[in-house]
N, C-alpha and C positions, 0 to 999 in steps of 0.2 A: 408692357413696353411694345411699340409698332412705329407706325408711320407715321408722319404729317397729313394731312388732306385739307385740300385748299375747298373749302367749304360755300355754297351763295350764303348769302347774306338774309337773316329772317326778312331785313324790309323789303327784296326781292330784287337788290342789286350785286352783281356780281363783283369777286374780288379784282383789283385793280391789275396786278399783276401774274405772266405767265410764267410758270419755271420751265425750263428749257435743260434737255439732260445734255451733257456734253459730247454724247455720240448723235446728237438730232440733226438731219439735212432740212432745211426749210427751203425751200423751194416755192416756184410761184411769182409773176409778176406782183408789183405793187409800186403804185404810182407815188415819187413821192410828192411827199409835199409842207410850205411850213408853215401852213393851217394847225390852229390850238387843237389839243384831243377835247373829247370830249366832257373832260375833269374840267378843262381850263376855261373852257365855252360857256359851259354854266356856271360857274365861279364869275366868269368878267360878265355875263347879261343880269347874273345877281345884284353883283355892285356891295356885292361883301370882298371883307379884305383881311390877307390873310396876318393872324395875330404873331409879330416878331417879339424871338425873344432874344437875350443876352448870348452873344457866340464867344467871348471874350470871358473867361472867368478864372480865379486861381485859387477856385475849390473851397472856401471859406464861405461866402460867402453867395453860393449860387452853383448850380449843377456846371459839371464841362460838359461840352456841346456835344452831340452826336454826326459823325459822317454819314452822307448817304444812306438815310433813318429808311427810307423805303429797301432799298438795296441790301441795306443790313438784317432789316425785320424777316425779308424775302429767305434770303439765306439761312439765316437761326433758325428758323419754322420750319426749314424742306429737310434739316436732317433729319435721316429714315429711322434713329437710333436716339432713345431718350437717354440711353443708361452715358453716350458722352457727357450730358448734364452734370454728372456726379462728380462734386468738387471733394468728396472727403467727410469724415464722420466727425461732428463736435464732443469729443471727448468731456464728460465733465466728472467729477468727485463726487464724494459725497460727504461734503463740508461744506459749513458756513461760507459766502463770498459776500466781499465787502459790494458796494460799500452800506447796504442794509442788513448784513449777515443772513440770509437768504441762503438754506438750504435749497439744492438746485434739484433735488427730486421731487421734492416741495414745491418747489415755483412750475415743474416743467407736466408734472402729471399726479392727478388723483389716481392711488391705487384703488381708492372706494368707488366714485364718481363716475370715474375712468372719460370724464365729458372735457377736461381739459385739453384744449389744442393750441392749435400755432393762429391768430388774430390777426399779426403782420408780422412780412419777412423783408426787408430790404437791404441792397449793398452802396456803402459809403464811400468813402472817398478812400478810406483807410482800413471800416469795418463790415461786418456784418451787424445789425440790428433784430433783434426776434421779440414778438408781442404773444403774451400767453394771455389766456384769458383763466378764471379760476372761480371757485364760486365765495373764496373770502377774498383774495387781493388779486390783481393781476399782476403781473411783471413787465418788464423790460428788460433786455438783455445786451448786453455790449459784447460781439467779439471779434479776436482779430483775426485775420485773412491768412494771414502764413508765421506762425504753422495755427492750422485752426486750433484757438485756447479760448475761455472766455475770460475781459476783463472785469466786468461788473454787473450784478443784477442789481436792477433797482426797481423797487416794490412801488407799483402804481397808484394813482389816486382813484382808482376805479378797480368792478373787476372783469371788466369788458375792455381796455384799452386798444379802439380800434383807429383804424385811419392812419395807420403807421407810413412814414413816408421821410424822405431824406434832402434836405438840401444843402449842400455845400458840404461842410463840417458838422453839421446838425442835424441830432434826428428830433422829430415830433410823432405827436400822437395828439388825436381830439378827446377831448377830456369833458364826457357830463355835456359833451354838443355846446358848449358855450364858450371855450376858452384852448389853444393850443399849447400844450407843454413840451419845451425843449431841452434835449442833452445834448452837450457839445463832446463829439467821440475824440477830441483834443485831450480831452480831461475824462476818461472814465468814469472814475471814482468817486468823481462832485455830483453833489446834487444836480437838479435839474434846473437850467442857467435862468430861466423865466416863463413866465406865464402869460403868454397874449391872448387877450380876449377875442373872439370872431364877431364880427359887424352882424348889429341883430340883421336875423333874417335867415341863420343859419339853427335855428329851432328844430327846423324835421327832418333834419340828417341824421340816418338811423346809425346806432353803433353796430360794430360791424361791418360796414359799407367804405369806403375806398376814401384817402385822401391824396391830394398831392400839390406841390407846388414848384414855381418853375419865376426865374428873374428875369421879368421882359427887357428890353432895350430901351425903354424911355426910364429906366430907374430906378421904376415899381417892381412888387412881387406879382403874379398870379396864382391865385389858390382856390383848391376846388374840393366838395365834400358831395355825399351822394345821400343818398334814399332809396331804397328800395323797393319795387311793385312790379304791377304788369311792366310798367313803362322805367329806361332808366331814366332817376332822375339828377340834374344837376346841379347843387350851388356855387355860384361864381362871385368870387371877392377880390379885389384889386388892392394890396396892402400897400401901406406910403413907405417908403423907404428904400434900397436895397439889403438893408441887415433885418433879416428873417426876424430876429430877437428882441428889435426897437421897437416897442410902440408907439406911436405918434399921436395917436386917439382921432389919425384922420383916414380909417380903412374904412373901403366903398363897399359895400353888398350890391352887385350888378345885376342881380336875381333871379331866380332858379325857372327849371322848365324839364317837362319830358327832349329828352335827345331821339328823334324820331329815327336817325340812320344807326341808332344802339340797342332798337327796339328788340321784343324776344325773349333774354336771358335776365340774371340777374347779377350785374356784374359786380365782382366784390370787391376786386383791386384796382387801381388806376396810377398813372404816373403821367407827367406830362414832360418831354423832352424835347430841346431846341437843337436844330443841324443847323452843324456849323456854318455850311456854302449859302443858306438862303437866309435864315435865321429862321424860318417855319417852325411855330412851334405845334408837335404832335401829340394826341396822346394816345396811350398803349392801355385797353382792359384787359382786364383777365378776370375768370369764371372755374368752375367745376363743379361736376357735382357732387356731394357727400350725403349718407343720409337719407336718401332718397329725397333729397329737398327739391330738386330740378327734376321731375319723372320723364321731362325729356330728354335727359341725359343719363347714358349707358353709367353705370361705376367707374369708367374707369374714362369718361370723356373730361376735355379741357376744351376752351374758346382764349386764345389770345388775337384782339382785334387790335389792327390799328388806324388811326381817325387823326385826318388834321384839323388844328381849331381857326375856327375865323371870327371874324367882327362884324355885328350887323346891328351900325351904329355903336348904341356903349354895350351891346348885349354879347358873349360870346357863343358859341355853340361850335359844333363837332361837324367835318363831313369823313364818312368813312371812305378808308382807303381801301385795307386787305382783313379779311378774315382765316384763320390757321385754328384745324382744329387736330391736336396729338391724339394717339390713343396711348394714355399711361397710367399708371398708379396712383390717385388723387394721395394714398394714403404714402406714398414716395416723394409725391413733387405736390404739391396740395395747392393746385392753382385756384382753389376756392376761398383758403384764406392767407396762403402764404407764398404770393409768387406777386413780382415788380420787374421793372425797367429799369436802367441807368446806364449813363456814361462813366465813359475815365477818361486821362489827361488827352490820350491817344485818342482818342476819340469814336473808341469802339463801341458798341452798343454791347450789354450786358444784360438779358433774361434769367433772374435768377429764381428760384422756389426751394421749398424747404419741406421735410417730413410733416406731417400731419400733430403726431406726437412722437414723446420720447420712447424708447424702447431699447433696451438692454443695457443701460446709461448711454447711449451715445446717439446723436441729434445727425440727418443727414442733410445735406445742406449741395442743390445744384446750382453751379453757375456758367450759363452758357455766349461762347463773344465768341467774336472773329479776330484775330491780329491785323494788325495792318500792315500790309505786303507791298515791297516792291513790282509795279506791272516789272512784265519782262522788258526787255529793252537790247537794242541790237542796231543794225544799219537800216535805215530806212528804206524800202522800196523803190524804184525805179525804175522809167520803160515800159514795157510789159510785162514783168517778171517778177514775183518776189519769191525767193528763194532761200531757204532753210534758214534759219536761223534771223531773217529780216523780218522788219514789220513796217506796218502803214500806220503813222497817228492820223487824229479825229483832222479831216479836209485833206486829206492825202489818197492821193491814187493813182492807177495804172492805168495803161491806155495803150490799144492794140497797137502795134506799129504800122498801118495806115492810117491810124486816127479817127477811126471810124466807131468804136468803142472804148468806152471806158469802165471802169471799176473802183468807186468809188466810197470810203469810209465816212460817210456825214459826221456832221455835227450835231445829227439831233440822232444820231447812235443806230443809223440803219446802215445796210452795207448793200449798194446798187449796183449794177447791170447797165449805163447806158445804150444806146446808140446815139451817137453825137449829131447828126444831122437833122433830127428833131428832138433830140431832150427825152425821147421814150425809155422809158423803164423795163428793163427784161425780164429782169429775175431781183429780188430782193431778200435781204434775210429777215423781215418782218421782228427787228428788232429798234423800230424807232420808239423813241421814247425812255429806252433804257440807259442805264447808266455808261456814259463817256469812258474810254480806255486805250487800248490797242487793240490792232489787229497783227497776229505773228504767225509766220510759215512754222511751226515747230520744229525743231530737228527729228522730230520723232513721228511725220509728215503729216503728221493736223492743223489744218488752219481754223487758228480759234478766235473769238472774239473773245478780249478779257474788259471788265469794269473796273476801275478803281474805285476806292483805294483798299478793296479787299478780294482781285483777282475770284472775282466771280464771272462764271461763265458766262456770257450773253446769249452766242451760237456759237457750233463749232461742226465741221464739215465730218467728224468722225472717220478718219483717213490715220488715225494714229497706226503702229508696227507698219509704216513706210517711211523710214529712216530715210534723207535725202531726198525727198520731192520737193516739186515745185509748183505753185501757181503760174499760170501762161494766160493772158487775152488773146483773143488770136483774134486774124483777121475775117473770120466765119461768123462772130458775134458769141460763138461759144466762149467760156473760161473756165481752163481745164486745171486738175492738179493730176502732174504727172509723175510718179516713182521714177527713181534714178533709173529703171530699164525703159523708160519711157514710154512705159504701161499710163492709159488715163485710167482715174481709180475715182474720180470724182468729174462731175463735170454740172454747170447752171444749165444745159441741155437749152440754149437757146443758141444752136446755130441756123444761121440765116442761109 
């Protein structure tokens, strides 16, 4: 168990975004401005476009959307502490469980072998799903969330069942690389609802290798399976319909390609998730090592990357965003064969992984989200002054009492300095580009910047135990926070 580490990137691009601890002063001019970053710049001189999916859904029939998927990813990754992960142990018997009578010591581990593991892990809308692999059947397992119980093991048509993945009501698995088999966690108990075939072309997607699918906004599904090598690789198929489970016998095979911004590793899981505010749809890998199969990677290392997909013409591909690598347990949280993405109604993002194998009967199972929080909220600012328990929303601001500076909260999420008689910049908190929220004098004399809609930090002046302070402009071009004895404890050190 350790820390997060925001890792480069093997193709030699940096991760996208900063964490910022909530006692950091940033300081420093910086000019602003509402010139595109440098994401957006070669995105628009590309003339790729970015792939929308479904932000509208009522969980049947298609994932629910994710919030602020950058801002969310950012957060889940920087906590210092894997063991929060730990959602509880899956209890199981040791009895037949319907609906294949499926002894679960049987399905979950060779005592002989001892090579049986966890294949796929993912969470549903309502369950947890787990893919064993075995060397006579593999399994699939249903269970539910609270209180962790299982409802069903059902005995595979393979005994690799890999590419585990979850959409809507429905879990899937790639079956023999030719055909998708479905269980709807509506129904535990029932067999598997159907068997859809994959648009040839989907032949060298290796078992074991990542599936996932996601229900764009014109209708269609998008689904994806992988391969493995030096290079990662990707197949991209465009299914007719919005019902996962229809076949129409008019699904596209868009066709496969090394992903050059995924290069390096060999990534095993994948999930592809749409935010709600843009409809962008992302997708999230994940890796580890076990085995010694990656010699680049310690025992005990994980990679969860996330990458948004775009269109270039009918062809899809990947631009990476952020790379997060933990230091933890593969055989804990087993992000090599048993860790995925997902939303809920709320629109949290959820990174979940699962144990490696069973041991001592009991299966452990992490899942890590943020709630969604009200930002604070309070009187808004005014004058030159914001004062304990007030805040400034996004295009609000102060302004000295000659008029000659201002203090200003943008809307592209930085927090400025002017002097008003040429528009110059004095001081900045070098947080453009980040996520939209408040800014609040705390009562507790911190002025922070919060993100919505999960009260992440952006910056914050680290001035906390000074209960009753205040921010002031003043007419010197400095902006000070003063403690109730009207001590300055903080200041942008641009007086003029």
């Amino acid at each position: 168990m350790g820390t997060w580490n925001q890792r480069r990137h093997p193709s030699g691009l940096g991760a996208a975004i900063l964490l910022l601890s909530v006692g950091a002063c940033q300081a420093g001019p910086e000019e602003p401005s509402e010139e595109p970053s440098d994401e957006q710049a070669a995105v628009a001189a590309s003339g790729d476009t970015p792939l929308l999916g479904k932000t509208s859904c009522d969980g049947v029939n298609c994932n629910y959307c994710v919030r602020s998927v950058r801002e969310q990813f950012k957060q889940l990754t920087a906590n210092p502490n894997i063991d929060d992960w730990y959602a509880g142990k899956l209890v199981y018997e040791n009895r037949a469980y319907p609906p294949d009578n499926v002894h679960a010591d049987e399905a979950y581990f060779d005592a002989v072998l001892q090579l049986d593991h966890v294949q796929g892990f993912v969470r549903t809308q309502n369950h947890y799903a787990i893919a064993f692999d075995d060397s006579e059947t593999g399994t699939i397992t249903i269970a539910k969330r609270a209180p962790l119980s299982i409802d069903a093991i059902h005995l595979a048509d393979e005994t690799h069942p890999s590419g585990l993945f979850s959409i809507g009501a429905y879990v899937g698995y790639i079956s023999h690389r030719d055909h998708i088999q479905f269980y709807d966690e509506r129904s535990p108990l029932k067999a598997p609802v159907t068997r859809r075939p994959l648009p040839p072309g989907n032949a060298d997607a290796q078992p074991g290798q990542g599936a996932s699918m996601v229900a764009l906004s014109d209708g269609y599904l998008m689904m994806t399976t992988q391969k493995r090598g030096d290079e990662m690789w990707t197949f991209w198929n465009r299914l007719r319909g919005s019902n996962p489970t229809a076949f129409e016998n008019r699904d596209e095979f868009l066709g496969s390609g090394p992903e050059p911004d995924l290069a390096g590793w060999e990534w095993q899981n994948s999930s592809l998730l749409t935010e709600c505010e843009t409809g962008h749809v992302y997708a999230v890998h994940v890796t580890g090592s076990d085995l010694n199969v990656l010699p680049e990677l310690t025992s005990s290392s994980s990679q969860w990357d996330l990458s948004q997909v775009f269109m270039r013409g009918k062809k899809p591909f990947v631009r990476h965003v952020d790379l997060r690598e933990p230091d933890e347990d593969n055989d804990f949280c087993y992000t090599r064969g048993g860790a995925s993405a997902n939303g809920d109604a709320s629109g949290s993002l959820h990174l979940v992984c699962a144990s490696r194998s069973i041991s001592a009967n009991a299966f452990g199972i992490g899942d890590r989200w943020l709630p969604v929080r009200n930002l604070p909220n309070g009187a808004h600012g005014r004058g030159d002054t914001l004062r304990a328990g007030e805040i400034l929303a996004p295009n609000e601001s102060l302004r000295s009492a000659d008029g000659r500076y201002q203090f200003v909260y943008q809307a592209d999420g930085n927090l400025v300095l002017y002097r008003t008689s040429n528009n110059a910049a004095l001081w900045a908190s070098k947080t453009r580009g980040y996520s939209l929220g408040v800014v609040v004098m705390q009562t507790d004399g911190n002025l922070v910047n919060y993100s919505a809609p999960f009260n992440g930090v952006n910056w914050a002046a680290g001035t906390n135990n000074h209960a009753g302070s205040r921010l002031l402009v003043q007419n010197d071009g400095n902006a000070v926070i003063y403690d109730k004895n009207n001590k300055a404890i903080w200041a942008t050190k641009t007086r003029e």
